[in-house]
C-alpha positions in Angstrom: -11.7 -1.9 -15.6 -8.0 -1.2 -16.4 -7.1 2.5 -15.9 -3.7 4.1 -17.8 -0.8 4.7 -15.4 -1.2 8.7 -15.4 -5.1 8.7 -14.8 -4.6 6.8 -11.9 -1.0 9.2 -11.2 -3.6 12.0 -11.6 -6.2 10.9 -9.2 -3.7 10.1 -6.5 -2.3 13.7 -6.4 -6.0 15.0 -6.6 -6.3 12.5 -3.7 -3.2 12.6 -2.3 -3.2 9.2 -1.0 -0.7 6.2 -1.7 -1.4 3.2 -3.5 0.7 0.3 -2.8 3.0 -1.2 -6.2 0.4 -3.9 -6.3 -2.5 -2.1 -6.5 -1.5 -0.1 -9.4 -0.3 -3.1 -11.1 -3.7 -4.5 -10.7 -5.7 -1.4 -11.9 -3.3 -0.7 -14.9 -3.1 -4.8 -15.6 0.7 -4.3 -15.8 3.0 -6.5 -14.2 3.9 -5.4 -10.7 7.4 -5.4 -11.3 7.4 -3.2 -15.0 5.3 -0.4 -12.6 8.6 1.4 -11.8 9.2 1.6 -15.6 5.4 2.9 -16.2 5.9 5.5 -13.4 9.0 7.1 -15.3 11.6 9.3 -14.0 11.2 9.5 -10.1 9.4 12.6 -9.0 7.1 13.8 -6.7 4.5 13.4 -9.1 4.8 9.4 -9.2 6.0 9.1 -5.8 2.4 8.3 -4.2 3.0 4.7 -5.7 4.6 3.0 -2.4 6.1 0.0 -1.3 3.1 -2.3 0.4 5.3 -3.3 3.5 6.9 0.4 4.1 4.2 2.5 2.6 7.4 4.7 0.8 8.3 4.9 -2.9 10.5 2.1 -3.6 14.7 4.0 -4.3 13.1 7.4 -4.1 15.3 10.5 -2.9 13.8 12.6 -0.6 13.4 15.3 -3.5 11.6 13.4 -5.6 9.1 12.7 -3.0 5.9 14.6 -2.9 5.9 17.0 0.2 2.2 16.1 1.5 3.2 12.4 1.0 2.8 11.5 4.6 0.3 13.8 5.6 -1.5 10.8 6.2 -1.1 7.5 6.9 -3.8 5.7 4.4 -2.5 3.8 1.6 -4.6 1.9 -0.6 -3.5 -1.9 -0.7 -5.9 -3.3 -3.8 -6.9 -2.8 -6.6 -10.6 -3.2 -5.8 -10.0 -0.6 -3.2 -8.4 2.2 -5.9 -11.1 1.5 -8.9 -13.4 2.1 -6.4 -12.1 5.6 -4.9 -11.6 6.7 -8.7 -15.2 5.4 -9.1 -16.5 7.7 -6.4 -14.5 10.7 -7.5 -15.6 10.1 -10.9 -19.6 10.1 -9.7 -19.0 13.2 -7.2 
């Protein structure tokens, strides 16, 4: 199941949770270093696609950040582990 950029965009800030660069290259099937060009113009929107090893968005200002971004310190690491959060948000 590959998902487009903004409906996985969309479920994180329903979720807000993070999602590591990796696993939304794996969801979306596109190459984990063209996801910064899929995400856009930095914003808060995008910004809940992190770094794996800091768990921050990758040359983001603190602006363009989303203010509840570390309300938490969860971040999902795979792709298996985001299709199936979306999956369970989907069936609830």
């Amino acid at each position: 199941m590959n998902c487009s950029p903004e409906s996985i965009l969309d479920y994180l800030n329903r979720a807000r949770i993070r999602c590591t660069y990796g696993a939304f290259a794996d969801v979306t099937g596109i190459p984990v270093r063209s996801v910064g060009q899929h995400l856009a113009r930095r914003r808060p929107y995008a910004s809940w696609v992190v770094n794996a090893r800091t768990g921050q968005p990758t040359g983001y200002a603190e602006h363009e950040q989303h203010r509840d971004l570390r309300r938490t310190n969860d971040v999902i690491r795979t792709g298996d582990e985001l299709r199936a959060r979306m999956r369970r948000t989907d069936a609830g």
